[in-house]
LUMGU-167380 format. One record per residue (C-alpha): residue in one letter; x, y negated, z negated; residue number from 1. Coordinates in steps of 0.5 Angstrom, whole numbers. Each point is the difference from the previous one (the first is absolute). Layout:
REM residues N
NODE   r       x       y       z     k
NODE   A       X       Y       Z   NUM
...
//
This chain:
REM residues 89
NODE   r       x       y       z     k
NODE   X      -8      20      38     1
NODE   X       3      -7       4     2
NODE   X       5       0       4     3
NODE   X       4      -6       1     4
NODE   X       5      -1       5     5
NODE   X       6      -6       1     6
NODE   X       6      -3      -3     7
NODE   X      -3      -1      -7     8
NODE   X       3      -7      -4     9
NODE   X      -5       0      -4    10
NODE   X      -7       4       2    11
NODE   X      -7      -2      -3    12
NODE   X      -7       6       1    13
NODE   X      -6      -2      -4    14
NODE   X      -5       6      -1    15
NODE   X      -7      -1       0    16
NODE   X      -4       4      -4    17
NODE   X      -7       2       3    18
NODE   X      -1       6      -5    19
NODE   X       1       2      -6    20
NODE   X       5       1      -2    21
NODE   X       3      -2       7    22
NODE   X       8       1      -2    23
NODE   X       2       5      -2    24
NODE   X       8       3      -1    25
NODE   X       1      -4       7    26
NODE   X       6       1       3    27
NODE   X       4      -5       6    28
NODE   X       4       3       5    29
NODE   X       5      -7       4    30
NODE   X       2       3       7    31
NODE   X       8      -4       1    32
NODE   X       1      -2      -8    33
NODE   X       7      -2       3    34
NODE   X       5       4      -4    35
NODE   X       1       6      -5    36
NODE   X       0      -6      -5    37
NODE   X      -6       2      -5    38
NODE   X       1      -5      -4    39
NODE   X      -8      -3       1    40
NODE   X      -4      -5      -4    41
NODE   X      -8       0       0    42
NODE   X      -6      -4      -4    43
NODE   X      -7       2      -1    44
NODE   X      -3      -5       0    45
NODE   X       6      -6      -1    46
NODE   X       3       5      -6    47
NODE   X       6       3       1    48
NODE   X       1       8      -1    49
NODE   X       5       5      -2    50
NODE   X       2       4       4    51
NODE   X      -1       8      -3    52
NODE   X      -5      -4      -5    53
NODE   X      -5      -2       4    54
NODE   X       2       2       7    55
NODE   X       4       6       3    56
NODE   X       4      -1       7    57
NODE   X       4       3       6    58
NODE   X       3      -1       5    59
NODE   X       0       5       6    60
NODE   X       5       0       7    61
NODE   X      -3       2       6    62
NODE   X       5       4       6    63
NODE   X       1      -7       4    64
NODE   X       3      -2      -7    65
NODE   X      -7      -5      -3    66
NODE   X      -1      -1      -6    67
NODE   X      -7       0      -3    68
NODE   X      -2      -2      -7    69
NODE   X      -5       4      -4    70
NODE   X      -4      -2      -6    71
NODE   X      -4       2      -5    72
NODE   X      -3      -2      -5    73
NODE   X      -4       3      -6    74
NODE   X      -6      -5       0    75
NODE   X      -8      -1       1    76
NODE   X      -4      -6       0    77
NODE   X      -7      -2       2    78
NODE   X       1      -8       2    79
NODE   X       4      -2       5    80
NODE   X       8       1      -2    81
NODE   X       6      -4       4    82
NODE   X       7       4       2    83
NODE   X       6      -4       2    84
NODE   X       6       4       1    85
NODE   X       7      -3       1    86
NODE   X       8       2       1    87
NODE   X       0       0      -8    88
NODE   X       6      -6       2    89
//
């Protein structure tokens, strides 16, 4: 699992298989989404995805009050893939 971190406008992972199959059900864990707004658009690979269809989502407060956003998608892949998540705005 990756973890990110920061204030999230628009984020872009790229993972890069070595093995095969290198992806495999990944999930994506953004420290201080910003808000309890789960309102978020991603693309693999410059596609849009459907949320529930092609990706779950949720998001996570900690005792301080941050949000954290996580994701999981139901996907394996033996070339290179490109995720882009955004603010879904």
């Amino acid at each position: 699992m990756e973890s990110l971190s920061g204030a999230v406008d628009s984020e872009r992972r790229h993972a890069r298989p070595s093995l095969r199959p290198a992806v495999v059900y990944p999930a994506f864990v953004i420290a201080k989404w910003g808000g309890p707004d789960n309102n978020v658009s991603l693309k693999i690979n410059g596609r849009t995805k459907t949320r529930g269809i092609d990706y779950r989502l949720g998001i996570e407060v900690d005792g301080s009050g941050t949000y954290t956003l996580v994701i999981w998608l139901p996907l394996s892949a033996t070339e290179p893939v490109s995720f882009e998540f955004g603010d879904g705005k």
